[in-house]
C-alpha positions in Angstrom: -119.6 -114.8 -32.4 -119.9 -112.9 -29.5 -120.8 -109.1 -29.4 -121.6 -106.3 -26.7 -121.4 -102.7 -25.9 -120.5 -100.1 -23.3 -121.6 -97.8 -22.5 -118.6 -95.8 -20.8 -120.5 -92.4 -20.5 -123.8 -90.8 -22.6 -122.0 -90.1 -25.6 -118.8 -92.9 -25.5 -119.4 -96.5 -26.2 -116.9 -99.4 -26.6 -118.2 -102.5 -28.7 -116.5 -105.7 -28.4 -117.0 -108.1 -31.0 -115.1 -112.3 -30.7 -115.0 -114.0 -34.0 -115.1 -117.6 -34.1 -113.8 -120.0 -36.7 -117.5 -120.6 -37.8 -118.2 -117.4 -38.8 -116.0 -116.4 -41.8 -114.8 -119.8 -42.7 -117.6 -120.8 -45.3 -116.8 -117.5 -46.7 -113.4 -118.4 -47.0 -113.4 -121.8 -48.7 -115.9 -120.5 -50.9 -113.7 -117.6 -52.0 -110.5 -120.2 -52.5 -113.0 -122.5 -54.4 -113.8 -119.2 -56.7 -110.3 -118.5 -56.8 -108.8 -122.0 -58.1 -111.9 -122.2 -60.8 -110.5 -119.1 -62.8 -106.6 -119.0 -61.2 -104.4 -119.9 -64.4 -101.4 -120.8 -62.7 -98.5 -121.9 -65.6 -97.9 -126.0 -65.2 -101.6 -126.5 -64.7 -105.3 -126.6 -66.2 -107.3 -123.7 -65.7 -109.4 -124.8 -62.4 -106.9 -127.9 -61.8 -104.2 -126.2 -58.8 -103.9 -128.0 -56.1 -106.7 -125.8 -53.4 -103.4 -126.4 -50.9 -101.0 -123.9 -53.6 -104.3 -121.8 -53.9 -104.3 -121.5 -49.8 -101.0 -120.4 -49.6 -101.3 -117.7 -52.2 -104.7 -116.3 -51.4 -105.6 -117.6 -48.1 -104.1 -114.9 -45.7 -106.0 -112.1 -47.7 -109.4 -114.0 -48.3 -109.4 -114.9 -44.8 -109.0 -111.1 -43.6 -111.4 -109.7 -46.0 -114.1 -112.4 -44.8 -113.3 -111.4 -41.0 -113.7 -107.4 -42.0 -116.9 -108.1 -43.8 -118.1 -110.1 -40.9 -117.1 -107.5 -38.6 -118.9 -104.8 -40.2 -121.9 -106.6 -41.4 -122.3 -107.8 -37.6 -121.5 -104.2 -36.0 -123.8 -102.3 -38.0 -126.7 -105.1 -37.9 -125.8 -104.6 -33.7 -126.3 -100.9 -34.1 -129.6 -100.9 -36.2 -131.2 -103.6 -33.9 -130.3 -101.9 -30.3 -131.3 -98.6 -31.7 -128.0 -97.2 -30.8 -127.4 -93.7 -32.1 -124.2 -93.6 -33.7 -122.3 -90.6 -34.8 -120.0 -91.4 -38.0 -118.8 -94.5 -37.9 -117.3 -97.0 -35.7 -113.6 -96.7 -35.2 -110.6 -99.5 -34.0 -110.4 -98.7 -30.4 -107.4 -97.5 -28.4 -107.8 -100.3 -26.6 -107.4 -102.8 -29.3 -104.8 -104.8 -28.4 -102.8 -106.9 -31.5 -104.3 -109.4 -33.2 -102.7 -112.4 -35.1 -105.2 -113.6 -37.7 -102.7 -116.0 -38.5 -103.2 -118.1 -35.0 -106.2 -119.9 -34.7 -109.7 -118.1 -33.3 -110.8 -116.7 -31.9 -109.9 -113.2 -32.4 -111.3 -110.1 -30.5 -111.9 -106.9 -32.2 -112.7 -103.7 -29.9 -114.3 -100.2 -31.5 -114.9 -97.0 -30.1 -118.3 -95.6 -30.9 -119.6 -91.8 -30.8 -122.6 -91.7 -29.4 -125.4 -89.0 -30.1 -126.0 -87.0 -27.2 -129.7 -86.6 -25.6 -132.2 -83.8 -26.4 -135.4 -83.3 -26.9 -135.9 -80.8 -30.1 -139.6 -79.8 -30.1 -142.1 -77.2 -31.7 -146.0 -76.4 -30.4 -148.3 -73.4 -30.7 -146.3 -72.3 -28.0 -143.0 -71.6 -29.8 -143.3 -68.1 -31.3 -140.9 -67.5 -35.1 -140.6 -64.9 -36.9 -141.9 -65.1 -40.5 -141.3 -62.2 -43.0 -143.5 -61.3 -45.9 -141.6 -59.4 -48.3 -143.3 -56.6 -50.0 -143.8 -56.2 -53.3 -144.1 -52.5 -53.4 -143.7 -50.0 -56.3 -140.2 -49.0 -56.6 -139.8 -53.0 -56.6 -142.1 -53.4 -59.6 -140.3 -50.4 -61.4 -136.6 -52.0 -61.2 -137.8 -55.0 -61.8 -139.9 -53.4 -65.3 -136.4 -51.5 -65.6 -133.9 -54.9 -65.6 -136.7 -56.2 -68.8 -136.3 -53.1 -70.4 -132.6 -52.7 -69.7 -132.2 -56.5 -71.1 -134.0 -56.3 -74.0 -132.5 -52.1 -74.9 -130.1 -51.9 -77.7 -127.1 -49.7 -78.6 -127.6 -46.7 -81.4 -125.3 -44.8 -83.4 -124.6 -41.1 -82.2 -122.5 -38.1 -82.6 -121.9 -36.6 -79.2 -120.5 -38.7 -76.3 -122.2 -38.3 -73.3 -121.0 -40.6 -69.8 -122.0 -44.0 -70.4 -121.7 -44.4 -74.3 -119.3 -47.0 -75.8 -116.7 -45.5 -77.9 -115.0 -47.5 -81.1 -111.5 -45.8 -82.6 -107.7 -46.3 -83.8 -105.4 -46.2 -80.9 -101.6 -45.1 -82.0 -98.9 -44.7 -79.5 -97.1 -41.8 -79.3 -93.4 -40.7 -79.0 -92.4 -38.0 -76.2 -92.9 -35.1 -78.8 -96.6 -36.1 -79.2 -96.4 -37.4 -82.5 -97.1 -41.3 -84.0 -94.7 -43.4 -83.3 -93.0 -45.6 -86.1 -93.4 -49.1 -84.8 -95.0 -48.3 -82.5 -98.5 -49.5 -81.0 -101.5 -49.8 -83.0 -105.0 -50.8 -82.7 -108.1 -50.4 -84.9 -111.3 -50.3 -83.8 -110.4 -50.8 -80.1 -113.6 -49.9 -77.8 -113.4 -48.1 -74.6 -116.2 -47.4 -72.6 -114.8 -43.8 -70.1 -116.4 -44.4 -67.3 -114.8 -47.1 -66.3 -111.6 -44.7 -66.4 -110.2 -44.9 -63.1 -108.4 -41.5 -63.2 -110.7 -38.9 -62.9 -108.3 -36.7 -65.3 -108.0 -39.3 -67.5 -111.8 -39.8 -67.9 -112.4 -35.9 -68.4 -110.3 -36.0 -71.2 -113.5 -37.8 -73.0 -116.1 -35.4 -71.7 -118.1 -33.7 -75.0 -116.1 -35.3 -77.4 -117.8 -35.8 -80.6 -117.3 -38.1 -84.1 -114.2 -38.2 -85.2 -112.6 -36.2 -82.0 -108.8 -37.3 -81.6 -107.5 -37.5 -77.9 -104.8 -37.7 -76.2 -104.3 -40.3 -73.3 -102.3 -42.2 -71.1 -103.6 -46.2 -70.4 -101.0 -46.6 -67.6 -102.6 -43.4 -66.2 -105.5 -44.2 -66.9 -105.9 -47.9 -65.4 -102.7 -47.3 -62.5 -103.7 -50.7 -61.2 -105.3 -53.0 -63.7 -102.7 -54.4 -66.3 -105.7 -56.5 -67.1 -107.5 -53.3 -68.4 -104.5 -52.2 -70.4 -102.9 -55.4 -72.4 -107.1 -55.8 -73.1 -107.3 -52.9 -74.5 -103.7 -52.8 -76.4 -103.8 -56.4 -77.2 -100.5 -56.9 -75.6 -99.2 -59.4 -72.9 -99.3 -58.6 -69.4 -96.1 -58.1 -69.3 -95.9 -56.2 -72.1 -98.3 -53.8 -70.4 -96.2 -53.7 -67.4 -93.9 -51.5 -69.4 -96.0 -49.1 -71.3 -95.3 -45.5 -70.3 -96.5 -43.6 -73.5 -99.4 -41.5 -74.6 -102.1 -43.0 -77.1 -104.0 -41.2 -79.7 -107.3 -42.4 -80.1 -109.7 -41.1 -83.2 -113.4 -41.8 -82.5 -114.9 -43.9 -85.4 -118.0 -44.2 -83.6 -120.1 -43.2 -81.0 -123.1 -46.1 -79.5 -125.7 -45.4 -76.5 -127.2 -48.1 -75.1 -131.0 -47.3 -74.8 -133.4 -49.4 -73.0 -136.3 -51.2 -74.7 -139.8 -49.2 -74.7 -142.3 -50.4 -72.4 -144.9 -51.6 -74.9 -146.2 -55.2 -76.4 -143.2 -56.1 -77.9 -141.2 -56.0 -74.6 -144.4 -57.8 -73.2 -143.9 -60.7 -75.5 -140.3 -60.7 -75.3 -140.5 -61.2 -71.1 -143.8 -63.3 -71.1 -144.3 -64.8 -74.9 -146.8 -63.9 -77.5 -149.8 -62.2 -76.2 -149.6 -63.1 -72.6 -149.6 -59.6 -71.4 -151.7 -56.8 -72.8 -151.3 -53.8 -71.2 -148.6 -52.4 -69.1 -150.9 -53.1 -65.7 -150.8 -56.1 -67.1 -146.9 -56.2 -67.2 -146.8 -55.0 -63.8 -149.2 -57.4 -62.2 -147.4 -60.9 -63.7 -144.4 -58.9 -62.6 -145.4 -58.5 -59.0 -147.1 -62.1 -59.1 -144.1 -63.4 -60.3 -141.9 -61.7 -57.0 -144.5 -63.1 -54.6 -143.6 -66.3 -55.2 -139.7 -66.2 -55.9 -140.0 -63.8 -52.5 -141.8 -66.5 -50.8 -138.6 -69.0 -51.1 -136.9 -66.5 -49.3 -139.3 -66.1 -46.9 -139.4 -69.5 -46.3 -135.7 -69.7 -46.2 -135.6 -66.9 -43.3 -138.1 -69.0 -41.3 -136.5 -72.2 -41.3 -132.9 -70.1 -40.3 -135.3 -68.4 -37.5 -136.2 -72.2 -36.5 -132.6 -73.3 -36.3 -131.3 -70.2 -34.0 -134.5 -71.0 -31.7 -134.5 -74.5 -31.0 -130.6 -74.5 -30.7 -131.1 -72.4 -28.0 -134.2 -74.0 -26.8 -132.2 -77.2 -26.7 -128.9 -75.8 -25.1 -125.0 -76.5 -25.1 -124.8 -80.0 -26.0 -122.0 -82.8 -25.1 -120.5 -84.5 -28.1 -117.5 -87.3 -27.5 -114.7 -84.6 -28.7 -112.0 -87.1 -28.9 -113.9 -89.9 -31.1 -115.4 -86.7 -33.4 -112.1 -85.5 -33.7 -110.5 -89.0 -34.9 -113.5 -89.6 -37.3 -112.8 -85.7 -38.4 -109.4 -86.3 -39.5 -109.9 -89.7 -41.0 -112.4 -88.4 -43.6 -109.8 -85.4 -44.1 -106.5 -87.8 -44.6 -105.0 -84.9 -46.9 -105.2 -82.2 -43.9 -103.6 -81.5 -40.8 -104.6 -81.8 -37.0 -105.2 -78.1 -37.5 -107.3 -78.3 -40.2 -110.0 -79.9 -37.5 -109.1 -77.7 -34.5 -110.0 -74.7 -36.7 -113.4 -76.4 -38.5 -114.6 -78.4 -35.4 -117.2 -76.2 -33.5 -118.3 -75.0 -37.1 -119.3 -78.9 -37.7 -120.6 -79.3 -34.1 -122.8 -76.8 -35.1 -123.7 -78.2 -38.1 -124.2 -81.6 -36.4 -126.3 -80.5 -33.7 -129.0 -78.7 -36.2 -129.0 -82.3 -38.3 -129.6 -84.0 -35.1 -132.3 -81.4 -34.4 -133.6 -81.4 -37.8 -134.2 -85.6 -38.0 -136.0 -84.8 -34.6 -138.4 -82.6 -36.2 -138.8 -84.9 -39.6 -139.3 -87.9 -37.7 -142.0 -85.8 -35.3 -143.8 -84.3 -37.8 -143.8 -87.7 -40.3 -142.1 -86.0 -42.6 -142.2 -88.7 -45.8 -141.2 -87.5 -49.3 -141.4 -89.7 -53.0 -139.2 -89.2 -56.3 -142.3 -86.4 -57.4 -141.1 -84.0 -54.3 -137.4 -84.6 -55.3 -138.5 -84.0 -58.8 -140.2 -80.6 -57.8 -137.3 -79.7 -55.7 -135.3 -79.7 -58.8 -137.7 -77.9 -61.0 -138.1 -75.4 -58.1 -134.1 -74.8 -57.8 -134.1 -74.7 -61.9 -136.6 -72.3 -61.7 -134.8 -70.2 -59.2 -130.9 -70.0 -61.6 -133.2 -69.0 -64.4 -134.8 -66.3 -62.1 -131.0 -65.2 -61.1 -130.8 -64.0 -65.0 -134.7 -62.3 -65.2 -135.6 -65.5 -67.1 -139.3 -66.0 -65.5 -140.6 -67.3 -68.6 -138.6 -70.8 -69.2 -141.8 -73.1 -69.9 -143.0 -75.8 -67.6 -141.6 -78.4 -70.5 -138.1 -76.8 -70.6 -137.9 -76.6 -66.5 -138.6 -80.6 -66.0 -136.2 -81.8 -68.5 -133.7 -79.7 -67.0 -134.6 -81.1 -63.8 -134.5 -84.4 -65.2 -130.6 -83.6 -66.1 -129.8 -82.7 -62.4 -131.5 -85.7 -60.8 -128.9 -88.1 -63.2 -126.3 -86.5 -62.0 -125.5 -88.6 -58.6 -123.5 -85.8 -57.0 -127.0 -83.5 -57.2 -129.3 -86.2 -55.6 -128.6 -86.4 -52.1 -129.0 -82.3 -52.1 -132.5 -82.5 -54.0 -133.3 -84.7 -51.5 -132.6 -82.5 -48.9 -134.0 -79.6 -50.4 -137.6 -81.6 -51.0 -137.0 -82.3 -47.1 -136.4 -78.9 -46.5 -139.3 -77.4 -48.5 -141.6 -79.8 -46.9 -140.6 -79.2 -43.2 -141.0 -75.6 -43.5 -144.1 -75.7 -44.7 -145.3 -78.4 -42.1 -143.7 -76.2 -39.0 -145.9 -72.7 -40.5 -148.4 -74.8 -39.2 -147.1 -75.8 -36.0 -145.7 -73.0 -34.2 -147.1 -69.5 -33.9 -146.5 -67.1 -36.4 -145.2 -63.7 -35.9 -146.2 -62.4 -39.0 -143.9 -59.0 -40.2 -143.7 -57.2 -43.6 -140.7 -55.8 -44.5 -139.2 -54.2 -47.9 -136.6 -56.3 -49.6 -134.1 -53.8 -48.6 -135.1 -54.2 -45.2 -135.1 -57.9 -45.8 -131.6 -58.4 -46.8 -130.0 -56.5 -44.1 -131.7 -59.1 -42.1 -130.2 -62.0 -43.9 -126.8 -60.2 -43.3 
């Protein structure tokens, strides 16, 4: 076996690897061998072919899968040991001229290579990032206080409707003189909430209607583009609702506000368990503890985004072997078309150059992580889809055994592992660079993130 690379430009390589005899036949015979011991061919014992019948059968296939194998086992050992920067992976050169495996060796294979291009990504005390403290200020601490009250509230039983109660009646469909018509439509108990009326004329129809109030409506008016809302709330097909023209009656059988939960102990216990707030300052302390840290994720997240956008510029337009990229691109998208890549190339450039940039800064910075990080990474995104909902209280217990669910699951590994990566870069580069510390609101915050 012979193999070598060149190195046409910086980022284009062509390796050229001769196979000789020697190095896949002992993998062949010992495949055939395999095969004849458990081939049950009909007019023989099972292991007693003749290894000739056995060659003629299998030998053509065994003897190109050993030469792949060999072939890849050998490029990719070539690679690792000359350090050779390879983008995606190895593919049969243009310049590949035919071979016949069925002549004797040897045979030469030639593969074009993508090459990573040079840079130098690096951070000091002199590189000067952004990093944004979010702050949690009163009128964040009250809608926060207001989603827990608003979760745990509860609807009551009233006699006027005001804007935002729920309504329960009978809806009857009408003929054109107004009155019920036989066969017609009916519906008991159907609820209806006004304000989501989408006809302003419609919805005023409702205003200071009381217990037992019949009105008079039209759904089609009433919801002009939402069949959705209308076969809902007729329990009809979509295409049934399609054809509804008619006024509805609709007596009011009850009337329920929805009134938030008092801000006392038992709203206390309901957001942080028995007795582990006190007092409302209490409440509104864990509450703003609680914000700092899910705020400091963001935070972090903002940073490492900053990071990117300065050390892609810091490190400049870059030049990436189009053509090979563009082959590999479309290979591991067989179902697409060549335009599928012309239109999502420079997106994965981009994303390419910032992995390249980001393995710099691990591999500078030492950055090593075990199963606990992964672990934590999990528990920390866990933490965060509970925190989505305003569940801040899920116990430590609850959080690692649903971490431990995520990490079985292959497909979530590999992005647990980048997320412990992640976590643990960011906090590594706060150190490096220089900060330039701002607060902003939240509000101020997201438009940034914009």
């Amino acid at each position: 076996m012979n193999i070598s690379f060149e190195a046409q430009d910086k980022v284009n390589g062509l390796m050229t690897i001769v196979v000789e005899e020697a190095d896949f036949q002992a993998d062949v015979e010992k495949t055939l061998k395999d095969y004849r011991k458990r081939a049950n061919i009909p007019g023989f014992r099972p292991g007693m072919a003749p290894m000739g019948m056995i060659k003629r059968q299998f030998g053509p296939s065994v003897k190109m899968d050993a030469i792949n194998k060999f072939v890849g086992q050998e490029l990719y050992k070539y690679i690792q040991e000359n350090k050779i920067q390879m983008l995606g992976e190895p593919l049969p050169s243009e310049q590949q001229e035919p071979v016949d495996l069925e002549a004797a060796a040897p045979y030469t294979f030639k593969f074009d290579v993508a090459v990573a291009p040079e840079m130098k990504a690096e951070l000091s005390g002199r590189d000067k990032i952004d990093y944004y403290t979010i702050n949690v200020d009163d009128d964040l601490i009250n809608k926060q206080v207001d989603m827990y009250a608003s979760r745990s509230g509860s609807y009551e039983k009233v006699e006027n409707f005001e804007g935002n109660d729920m309504l329960k009646g009978d809806l009857r469909e009408l003929d054109a003189e107004g009155n019920t018509l036989e066969g017609g439509i009916t519906v008991e108990a159907a609820i209806m909430m006004p304000q989501y009326i989408k006809v302003e004329d419609q919805k005023k129809l409702f205003d200071g209607a009381k217990l037992g109030d019949i009105i008079t409506f039209n759904p089609k008016k009433a919801y002009p583009e939402s069949l959705g809302e209308i076969s809902s709330l007729l329990k009809i097909s979509r295409d049934e609702a399609e054809k509804i023209t008619s006024d509805f009656s609709y007596q009011i059988t009850e009337i329920s506000r929805f009134k938030k939960a008092e801000v006392n102990q038992d709203l206390f216990d309901q957001a942080f368990g028995k007795d582990a707030v006190k007092s409302e300052e209490e409440f509104r302390q864990r509450i703003a503890d609680d914000l700092k840290a899910q705020l400091v994720q963001n935070s972090d997240y903002k940073f490492l985004l900053d990071v990117r956008k300065h050390l892609e510029k810091k490190v400049g337009k870059l030049t990436y072997p189009d053509a090979i990229l563009k082959r590999v691109m479309m290979q591991n998208n067989k179902d697409k078309d060549a335009d599928f890549v012309e239109k999502n190339y420079e997106g994965s450039i981009k994303e390419l150059t910032w992995h390249l940039i980001k393995e710099q800064l691990v591999a500078a910075n030492e950055i090593k992580i075990d199963d606990a990080e992964v672990k934590q990474a999990a528990v920390e995104q866990a933490r965060a889809q509970f925190a989505q909902y305003g569940m801040t209280n899920i116990p430590d217990e609850y959080l690692e055994n649903y971490a431990q669910e995520m990490m079985k699951k292959q497909e979530n590994v590999q992005g647990l592992v980048d997320r412990a990566v992640d976590m643990k870069l960011t906090q590594t580069l706060k150190g490096v660079v220089k900060l330039n510390e701002k607060t902003v609101s939240l509000d101020e915050f997201n438009k940034l993130m914009q």
